[in-house]
C-alpha positions in Angstrom: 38.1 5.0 -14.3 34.4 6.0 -14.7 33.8 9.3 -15.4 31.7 11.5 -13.4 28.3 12.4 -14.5 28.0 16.5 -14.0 24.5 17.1 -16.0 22.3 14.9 -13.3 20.2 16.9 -11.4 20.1 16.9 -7.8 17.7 14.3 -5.8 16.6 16.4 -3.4 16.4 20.2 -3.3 19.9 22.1 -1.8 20.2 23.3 2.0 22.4 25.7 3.7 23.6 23.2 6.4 25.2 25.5 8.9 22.2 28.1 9.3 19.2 24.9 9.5 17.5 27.4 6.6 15.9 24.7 4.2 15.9 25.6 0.3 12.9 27.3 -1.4 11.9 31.2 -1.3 9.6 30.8 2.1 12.1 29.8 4.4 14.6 32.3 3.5 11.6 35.1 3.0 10.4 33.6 6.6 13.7 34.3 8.2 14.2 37.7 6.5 10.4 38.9 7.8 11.5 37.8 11.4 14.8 40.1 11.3 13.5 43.1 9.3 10.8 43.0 12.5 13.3 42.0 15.3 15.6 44.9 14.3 12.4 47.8 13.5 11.5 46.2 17.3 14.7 47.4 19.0 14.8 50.8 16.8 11.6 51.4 17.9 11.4 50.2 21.4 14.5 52.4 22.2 12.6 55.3 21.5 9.3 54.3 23.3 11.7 53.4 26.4 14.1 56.1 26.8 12.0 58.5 28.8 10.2 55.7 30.8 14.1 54.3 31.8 15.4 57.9 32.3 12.2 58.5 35.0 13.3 55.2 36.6 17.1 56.8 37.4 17.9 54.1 34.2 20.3 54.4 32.0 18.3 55.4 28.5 19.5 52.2 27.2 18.3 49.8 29.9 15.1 48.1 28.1 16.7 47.9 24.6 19.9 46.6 26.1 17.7 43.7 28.2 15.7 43.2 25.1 18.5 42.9 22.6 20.0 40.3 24.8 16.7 38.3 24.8 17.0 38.7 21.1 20.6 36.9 21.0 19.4 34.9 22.9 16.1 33.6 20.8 17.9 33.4 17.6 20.3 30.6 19.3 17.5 28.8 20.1 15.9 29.7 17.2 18.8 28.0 15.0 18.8 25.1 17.5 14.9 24.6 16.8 15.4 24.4 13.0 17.9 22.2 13.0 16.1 20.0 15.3 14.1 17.3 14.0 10.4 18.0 14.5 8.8 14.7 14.7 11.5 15.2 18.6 8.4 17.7 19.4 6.3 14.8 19.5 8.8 13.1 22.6 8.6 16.7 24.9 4.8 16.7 24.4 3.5 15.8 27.9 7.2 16.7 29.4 7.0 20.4 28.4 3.0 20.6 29.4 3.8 18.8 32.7 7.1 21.5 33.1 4.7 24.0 32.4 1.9 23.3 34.5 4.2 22.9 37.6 6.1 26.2 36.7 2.6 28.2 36.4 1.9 27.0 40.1 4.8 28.5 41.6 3.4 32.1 40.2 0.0 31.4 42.2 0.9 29.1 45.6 0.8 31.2 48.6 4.5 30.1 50.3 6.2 31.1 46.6 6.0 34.9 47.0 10.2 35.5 47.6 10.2 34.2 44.0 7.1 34.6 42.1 6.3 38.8 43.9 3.2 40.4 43.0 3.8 43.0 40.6 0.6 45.8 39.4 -2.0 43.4 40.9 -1.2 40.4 39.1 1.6 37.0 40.0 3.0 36.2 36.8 6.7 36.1 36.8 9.1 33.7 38.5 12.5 35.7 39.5 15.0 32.7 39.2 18.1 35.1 38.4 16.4 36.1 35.5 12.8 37.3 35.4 10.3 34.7 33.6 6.7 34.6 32.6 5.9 31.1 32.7 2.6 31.4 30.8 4.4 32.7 27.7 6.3 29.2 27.5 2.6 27.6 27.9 1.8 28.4 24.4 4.7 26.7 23.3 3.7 23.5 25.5 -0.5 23.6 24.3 0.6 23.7 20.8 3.4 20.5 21.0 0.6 18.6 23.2 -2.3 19.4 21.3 -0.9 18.4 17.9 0.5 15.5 19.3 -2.7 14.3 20.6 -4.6 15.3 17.6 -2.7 13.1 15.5 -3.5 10.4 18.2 -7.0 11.1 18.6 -8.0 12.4 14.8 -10.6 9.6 14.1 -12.3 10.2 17.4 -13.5 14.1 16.3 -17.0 13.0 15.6 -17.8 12.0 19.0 -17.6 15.1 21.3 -17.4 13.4 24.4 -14.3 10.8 23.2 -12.8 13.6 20.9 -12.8 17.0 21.7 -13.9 16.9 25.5 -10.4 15.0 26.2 -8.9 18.4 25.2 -10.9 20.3 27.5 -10.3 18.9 30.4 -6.3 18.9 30.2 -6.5 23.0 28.5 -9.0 23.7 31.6 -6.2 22.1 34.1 -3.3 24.2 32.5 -5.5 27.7 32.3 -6.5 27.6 36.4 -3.0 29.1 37.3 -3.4 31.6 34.7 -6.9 32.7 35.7 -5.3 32.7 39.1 -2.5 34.9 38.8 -5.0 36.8 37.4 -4.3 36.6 33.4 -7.5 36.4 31.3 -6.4 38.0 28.4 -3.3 35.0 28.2 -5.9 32.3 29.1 -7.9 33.2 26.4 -5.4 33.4 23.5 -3.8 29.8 25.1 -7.6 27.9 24.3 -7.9 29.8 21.1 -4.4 28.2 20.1 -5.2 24.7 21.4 -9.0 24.8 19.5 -7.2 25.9 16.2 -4.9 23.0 16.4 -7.7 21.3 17.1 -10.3 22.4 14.7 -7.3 22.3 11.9 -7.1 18.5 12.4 -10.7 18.0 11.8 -12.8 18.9 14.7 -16.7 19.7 14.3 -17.4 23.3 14.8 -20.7 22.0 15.9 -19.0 21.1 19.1 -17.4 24.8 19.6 -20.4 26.0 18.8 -22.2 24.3 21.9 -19.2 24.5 24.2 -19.2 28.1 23.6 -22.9 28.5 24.6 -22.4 26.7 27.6 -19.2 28.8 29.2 -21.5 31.8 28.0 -22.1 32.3 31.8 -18.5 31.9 33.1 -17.3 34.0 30.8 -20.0 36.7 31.6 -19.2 36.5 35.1 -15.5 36.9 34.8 -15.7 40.1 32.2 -19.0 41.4 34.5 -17.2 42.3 37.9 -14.0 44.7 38.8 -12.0 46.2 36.6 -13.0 43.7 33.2 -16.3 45.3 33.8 -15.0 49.0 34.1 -12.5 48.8 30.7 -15.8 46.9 28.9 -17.8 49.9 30.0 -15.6 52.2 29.2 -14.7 50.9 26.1 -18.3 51.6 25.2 -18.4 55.2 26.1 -14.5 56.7 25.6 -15.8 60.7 26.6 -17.6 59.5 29.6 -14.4 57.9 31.0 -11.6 59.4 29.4 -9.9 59.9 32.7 -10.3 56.3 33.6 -10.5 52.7 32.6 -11.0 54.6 29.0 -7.7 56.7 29.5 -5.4 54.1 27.7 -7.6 53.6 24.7 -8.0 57.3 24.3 -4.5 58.2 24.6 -3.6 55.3 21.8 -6.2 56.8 19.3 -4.8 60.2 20.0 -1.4 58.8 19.3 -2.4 56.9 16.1 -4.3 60.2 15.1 -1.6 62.0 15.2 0.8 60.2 12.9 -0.9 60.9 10.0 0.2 59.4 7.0 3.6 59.9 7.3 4.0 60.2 11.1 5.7 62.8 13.2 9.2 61.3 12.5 11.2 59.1 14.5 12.2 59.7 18.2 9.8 63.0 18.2 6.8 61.8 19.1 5.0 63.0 22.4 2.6 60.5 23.9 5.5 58.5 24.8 6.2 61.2 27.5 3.9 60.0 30.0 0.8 59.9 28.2 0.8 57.1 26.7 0.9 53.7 29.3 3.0 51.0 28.1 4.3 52.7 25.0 6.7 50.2 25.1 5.2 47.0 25.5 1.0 47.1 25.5 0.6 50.0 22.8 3.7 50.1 20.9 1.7 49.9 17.9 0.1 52.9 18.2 3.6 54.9 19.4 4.9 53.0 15.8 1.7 55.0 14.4 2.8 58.5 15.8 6.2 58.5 14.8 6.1 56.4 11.5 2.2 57.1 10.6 -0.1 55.4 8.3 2.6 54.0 6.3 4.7 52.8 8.8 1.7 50.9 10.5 0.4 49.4 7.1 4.2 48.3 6.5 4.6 46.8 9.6 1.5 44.6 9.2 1.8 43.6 6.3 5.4 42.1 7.4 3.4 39.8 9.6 0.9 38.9 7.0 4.1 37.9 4.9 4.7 35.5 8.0 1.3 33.6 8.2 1.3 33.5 4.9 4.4 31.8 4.5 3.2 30.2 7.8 0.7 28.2 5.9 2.9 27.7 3.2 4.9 25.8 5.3 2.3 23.5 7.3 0.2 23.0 3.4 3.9 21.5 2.2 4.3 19.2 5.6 5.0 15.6 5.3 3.0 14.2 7.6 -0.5 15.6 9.8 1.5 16.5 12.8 3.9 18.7 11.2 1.5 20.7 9.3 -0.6 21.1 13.2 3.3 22.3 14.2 3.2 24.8 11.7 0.1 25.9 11.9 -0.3 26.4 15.8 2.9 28.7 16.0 1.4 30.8 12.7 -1.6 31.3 14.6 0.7 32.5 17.4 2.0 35.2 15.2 -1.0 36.3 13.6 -3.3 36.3 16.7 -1.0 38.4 19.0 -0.4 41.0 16.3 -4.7 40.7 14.9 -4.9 41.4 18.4 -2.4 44.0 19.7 -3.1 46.0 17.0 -7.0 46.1 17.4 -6.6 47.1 20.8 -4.3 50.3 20.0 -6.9 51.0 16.9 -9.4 51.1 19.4 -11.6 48.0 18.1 -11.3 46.3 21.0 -10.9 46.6 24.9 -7.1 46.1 25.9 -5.5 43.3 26.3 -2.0 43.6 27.6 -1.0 41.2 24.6 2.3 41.9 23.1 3.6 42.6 19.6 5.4 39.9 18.1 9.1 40.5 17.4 8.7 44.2 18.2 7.2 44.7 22.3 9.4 44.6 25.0 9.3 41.0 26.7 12.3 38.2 26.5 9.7 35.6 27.9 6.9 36.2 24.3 10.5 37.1 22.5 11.9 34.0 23.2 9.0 32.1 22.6 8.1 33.9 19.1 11.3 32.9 18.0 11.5 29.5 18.9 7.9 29.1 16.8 10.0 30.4 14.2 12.9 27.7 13.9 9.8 25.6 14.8 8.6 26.3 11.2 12.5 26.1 9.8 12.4 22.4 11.2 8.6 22.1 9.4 9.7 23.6 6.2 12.6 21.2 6.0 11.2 18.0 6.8 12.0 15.1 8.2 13.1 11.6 6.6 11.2 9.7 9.6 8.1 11.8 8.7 5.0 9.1 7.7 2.0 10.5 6.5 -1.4 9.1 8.2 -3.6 6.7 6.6 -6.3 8.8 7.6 -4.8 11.7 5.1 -3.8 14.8 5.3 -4.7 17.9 6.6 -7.8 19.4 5.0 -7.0 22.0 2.4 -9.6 24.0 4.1 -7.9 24.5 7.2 -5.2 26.1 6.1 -6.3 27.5 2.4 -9.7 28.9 3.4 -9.5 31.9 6.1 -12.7 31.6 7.5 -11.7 28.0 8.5 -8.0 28.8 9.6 -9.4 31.8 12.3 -6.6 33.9 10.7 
């Protein structure tokens, strides 16, 4: 009988095969970033949501509860995602955009109303039995689709109107519901993800450059009238219209400004009490600030520039040019929403309504966030039908260089 050799070392590095985790320290550091900010999420949103669900006739509970069950929720799928394949992404590609784009429709068609209600101005939910905000899956589908094509069309990026303009035309289709309903803030953040993808896999930033110039106009028009123009205004001049379009941004610098370095201490802070809008979704940084302070803030950020850091990690390490597009579309997820959430509480710029990753109240982003996560599970573990392109890899300075990777 031939003995057996116990001093060879493993082929391939070891994997925990029930959880989908790969082996290495960023996957497991990735994973413990997302639950350290999932769990200081339902801490904190319980006590930016108390009083709010208390004036409703709620039970104080009612938002964490709803939340907490999204969160179950999006780690299920987020285990199914990293044990999925991720070269299957590349089959649901024009499925999920198509699924998407038909979905955004029902939020804006006139006879959809008993489903799809207008809530504070704006049509951007779908009540099916469970409330959903169908443009919150979109960045899911304009990530998939764009790296998919990008891989397709790489050796076309010199010509603008056989490479990049291609892009255009199918992002500009899937952002006219979302203009519709009206959601600027979300169509804006959607072509940002899609020209990062984009500009990741080798695009010429020649050609944003012009295309920028020329939707100059649009975009002027669209922030110049109703109440764009009053926020931009008032963003401008905070005293002059405190009581007004500038009353949120005031309040959150207040809020922030009252932490401190150490914060008021958990559950006592006051802007939450009706001050503050949104203290639970829009400016839940800036109620984070009040309670937990300087500290708390700085902590919490630098949890999520653990994540794109590891992020990029990830997609650097990826066999093959589509799953390092993968990874890094859904890091640029994570880092634009919090770059962004927490410049509009600091005040830096006008607000948004974007939420906090992992931490604002929202199943639909929630779900979504955490699906990117198992997403870059699946990318940090590879895939044996992975082949990389002729044409190379990825450039190191897309992903290495931070001016490149818009980070």
């Amino acid at each position: 009988m031939t003995p057996v050799r116990t001093d060879i070392a493993p082929r391939s590095r070891p994997t925990l095969p029930d959880s989908g985790i790969p082996g290495g320290w960023e996957p497991a550091a990735l994973m413990l970033a997302t639950l350290l900010l999932l769990g200081f999420g339902l801490v904190n949103l319980y006590s930016a949501s108390a009083f709010l669900a208390a004036r409703q006739e709620l039970p104080d509970s009612f938002y964490v509860l709803r939340q907490a069950t999204g969160a179950a929720v999006g780690l299920v799928l987020l285990a199914v995602a990293a044990r999925i394949p991720y070269t299957w992404w590349r089959t649901l590609a024009w499925p999920l955009l198509v699924g998407v784009f038909g979905a955004l429709l029902l939020t804006v068609l006139p006879f959809t109303t008993g489903i799809a209600p207008e809530i504070n101005g704006a049509r951007r939910w779908l009540n099916l039995g469970v409330t959903l905000q169908p443009a919150e899956f979109a960045k899911i589908a304009i990530i998939v689709w764009t790296a998919h094509m990008a891989v397709k069309k790489r050796a076309r990026f010199r010509s603008l109107s056989q490479g990049l303009m291609p892009f255009l035309v199918v992002w500009s289709i899937l952002l006219v519901p979302i203009l519709l309903q009206p959601d600027l803030s979300t169509a804006f953040v959607l072509a940002l993800l899609g020209a990062l993808v984009v500009f990741g896999a080798g695009a010429r930033i020649g050609h944003f450059v012009f295309l920028a110039i020329c939707m100059a106009p649009l975009a002027w028009i669209q922030l110049g009238t109703g109440f764009r123009a009053e926020r931009l205004r008032a963003f401008g001049n905070l005293d002059q219209y405190a009581g007004a379009a500038g009353y949120q941004v005031r309040q959150s610098l207040i809020a922030l400004g009252s932490g401190g370095p150490t914060g008021v201490g958990f559950g006592e802070g006051r802007q939450k009490f009706g001050f503050l809008p949104e203290p639970h979704n829009d400016f839940i940084f800036s109620m984070i600030g009040e309670e937990w302070g300087f500290l708390g803030t700085a902590g919490l950020l630098l949890a999520y520039l653990a994540i794109v850091v590891i992020g990029f990690r990830i997609a650097r390490r990826a066999p093959d040019l589509f799953g390092q597009l993968l990874a890094l579309g859904f890091t640029n997820l994570i880092a634009l929403h919090a770059l962004l959430h927490a410049a509009v509480g600091l005040g830096v710029i006008p607000p948004t309504g974007l939420p906090l990753p992992l931490v604002s109240y929202g199943r639909s982003h929630l779900l979504v966030t955490l699906v990117g996560m198992g997403v870059l599970l699946s990318v940090a573990r590879g895939d044996p039908s992975a082949r990389p392109e002729p044409e190379g890899e990825l450039p190191d300075a897309a992903i290495s260089d931070p001016a490149r990777a818009h980070v």
